[in-house]
N, C-alpha and C positions, 0 to 999 in steps of 0.2 A: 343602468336602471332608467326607464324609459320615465321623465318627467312631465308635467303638467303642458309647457310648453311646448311638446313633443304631439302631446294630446289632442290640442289645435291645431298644431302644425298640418299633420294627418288627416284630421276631422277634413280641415279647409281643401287640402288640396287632392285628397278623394273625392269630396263635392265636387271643385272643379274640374276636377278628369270625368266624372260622368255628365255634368253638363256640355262638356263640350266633346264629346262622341255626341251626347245624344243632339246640340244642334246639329254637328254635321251631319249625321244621318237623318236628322229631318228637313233639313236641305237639300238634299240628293231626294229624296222621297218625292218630295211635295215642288220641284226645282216647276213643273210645268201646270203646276194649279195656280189661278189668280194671284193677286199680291197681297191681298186681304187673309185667304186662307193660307198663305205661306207664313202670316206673321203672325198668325194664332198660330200654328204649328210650329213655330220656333220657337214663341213667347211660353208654351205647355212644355219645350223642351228643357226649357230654362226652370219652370217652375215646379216640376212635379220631382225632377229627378234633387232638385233642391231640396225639398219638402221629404222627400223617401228615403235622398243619399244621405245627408247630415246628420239626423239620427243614426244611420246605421253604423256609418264610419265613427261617431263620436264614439256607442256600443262594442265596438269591435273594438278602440283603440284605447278604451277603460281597461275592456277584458286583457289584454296585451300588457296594460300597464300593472294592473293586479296581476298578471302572472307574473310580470319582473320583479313586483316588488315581494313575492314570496319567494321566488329565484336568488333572490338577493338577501332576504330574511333565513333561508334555509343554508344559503353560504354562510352566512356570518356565523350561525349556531355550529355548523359543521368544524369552523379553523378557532373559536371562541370557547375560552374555560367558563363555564359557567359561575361559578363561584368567585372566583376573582377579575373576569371580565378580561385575563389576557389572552393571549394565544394561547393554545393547547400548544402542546410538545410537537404533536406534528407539523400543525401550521408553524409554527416558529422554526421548526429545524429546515423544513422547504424555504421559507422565506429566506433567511440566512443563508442556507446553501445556494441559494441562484443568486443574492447578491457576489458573494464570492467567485461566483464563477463567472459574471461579468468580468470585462476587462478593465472597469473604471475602479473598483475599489483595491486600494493598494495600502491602507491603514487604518487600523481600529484597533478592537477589543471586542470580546466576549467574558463577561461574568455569571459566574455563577452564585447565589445566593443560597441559604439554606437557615431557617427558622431557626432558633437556637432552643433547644432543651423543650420542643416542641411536645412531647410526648407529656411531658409535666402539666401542661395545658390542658391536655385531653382527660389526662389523669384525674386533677382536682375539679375542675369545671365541666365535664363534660364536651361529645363533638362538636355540639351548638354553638360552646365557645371559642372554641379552636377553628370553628369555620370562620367564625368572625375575624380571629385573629389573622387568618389568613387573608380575608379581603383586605383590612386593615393595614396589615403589610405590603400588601399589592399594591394600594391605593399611595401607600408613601415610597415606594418605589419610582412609582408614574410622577409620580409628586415633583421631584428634581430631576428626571430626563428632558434633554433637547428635545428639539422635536426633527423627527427622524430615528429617533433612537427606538428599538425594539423591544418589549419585554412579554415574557412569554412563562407560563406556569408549566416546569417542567414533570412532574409529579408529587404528589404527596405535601411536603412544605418546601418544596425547591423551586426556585426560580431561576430564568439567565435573561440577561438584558446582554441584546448585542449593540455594540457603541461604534459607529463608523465613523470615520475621520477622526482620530482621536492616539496620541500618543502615549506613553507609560505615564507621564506626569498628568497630564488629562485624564486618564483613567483613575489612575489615584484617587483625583478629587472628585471626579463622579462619585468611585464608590464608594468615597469618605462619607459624601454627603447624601447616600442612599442608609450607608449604618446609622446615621444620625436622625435623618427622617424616621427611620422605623424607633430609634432607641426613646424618642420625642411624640410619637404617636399617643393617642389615649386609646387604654383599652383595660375594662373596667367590668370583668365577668361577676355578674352576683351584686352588683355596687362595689368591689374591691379593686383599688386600680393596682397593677398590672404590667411591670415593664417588656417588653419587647424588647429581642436585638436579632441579630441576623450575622450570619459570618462571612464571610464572600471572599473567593477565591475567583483570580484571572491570567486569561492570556493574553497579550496585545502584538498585535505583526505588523511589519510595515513592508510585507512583499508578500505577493498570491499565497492564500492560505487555503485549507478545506478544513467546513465546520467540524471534521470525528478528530480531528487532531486539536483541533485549539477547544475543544469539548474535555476533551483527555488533561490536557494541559489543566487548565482552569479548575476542572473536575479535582484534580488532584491537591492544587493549590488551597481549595477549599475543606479539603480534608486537613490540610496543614493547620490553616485557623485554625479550625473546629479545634485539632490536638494540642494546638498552643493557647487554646483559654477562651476559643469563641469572643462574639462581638468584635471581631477585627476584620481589616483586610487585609490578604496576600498575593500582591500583584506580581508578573512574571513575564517578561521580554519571549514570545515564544520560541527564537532563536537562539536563548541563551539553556532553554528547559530540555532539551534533546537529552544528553548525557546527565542529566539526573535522572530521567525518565528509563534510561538503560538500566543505571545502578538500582533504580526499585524495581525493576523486572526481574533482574538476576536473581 
């Protein structure tokens, strides 16, 4: 995104690229007229392309910058959930996917989140309230992520926060302290408050992984919650989750 300083940058040194063609070429012109009218001829070359160029170039390099900054406005809306201000599903699954397939990351996690009893929200309060509740959880999600950590609205009332550099115990306490964030949250439809909780299920690898598997992984673990009482988490080594993953295919 082209900044203010970029603006001048530009401005200045298109001025002086037309100033200085046009003295040299009024030196070559006028090299064999007096020396009085060679220096009016120089002095006009300095002054007019001053006076003409700097406006234009400042003109041209607003325009430039107003296109970046809608280039840049239109990106963000494009990879951005509206409603909760994360990643959409696409932008998040890209973003993850090329980390992994670098050669640097060799440990993390991927969680998945999911609203609990969400539909009850919508039920009694209406979607107005439920959209709320959804920022609201969004916002206490953000709330205790490092920085570098990823979170992204996967649909509906689902979320996944990818965690890099981060082992099974590390994971844990992230997303202990993501249930708690949301279980602590205020949210109060109608003047009624309102608890929140969220269930979360994950995968944690500590060698090359690709996002559809530790998706799967995760994906599944969070159905576990959900079936064992919701507002918990169920974290899972993705190396060890292979052969359970067979037995519930079968």
């Amino acid at each position: 995104m082209q900044k203010w300083s970029s603006v001048g940058k530009w401005t200045l040194l298109g001025t002086l690229s037309c100033v200085l063609v046009s003295v040299a070429a009024n030196a070559i012109i006028f090299e064999g007229v007096d020396e009085a009218m060679r220096q009016r001829a120089i002095l006009s070359a300095i002054v007019l392309p001053t006076l003409m160029g700097a406006p234009l170039f400042f003109f041209m390099s607003m325009r430039l910058r107003g296109l970046a900054l809608s280039n840049f406005r239109l990106a963000l809306v494009a990879r951005t959930d509206s409603l909760t201000a994360c990643l959409n599903r696409g932008a998040f699954t890209y973003r993850v996917t090329s980390i992994l397939a670098q050669s640097g990351p060799t440990a993390g996690a991927l969680l998945m989140i999911d609203a609990d009893n969400f539909k009850t929200i919508n039920d009694l309060f209406g979607h107005d309230a439920g959209d709320d509740a959804l920022a609201i959880i969004a916002r206490s999600i953000r709330a205790v992520l490092r920085p570098g950590d990823l979170v992204g609205r996967m649909g509906g009332e689902e979320f996944a926060v990818y965690l890099p550099d981060v082992g099974q115990p590390g994971a844990e306490v992230i997303a202990e302290r993501i249930r708690r964030s949301v279980n602590l949250a205020v949210f109060a439809p109608n003047g009624e408050q309102r608890a929140l909780s969220v269930s979360i299920g994950g995968a944690v690898f500590d060698r090359p992984a690709i996002f559809s598997e530790l998706f799967r992984i995760a994906d599944q673990r969070l159905y576990g919650a959900k079936q064992t009482g919701r507002n918990r988490v169920a974290i899972v080594h993705a190396t060890d989750y292979p052969d359970l993953t067979l037995q519930q295919s079968a």
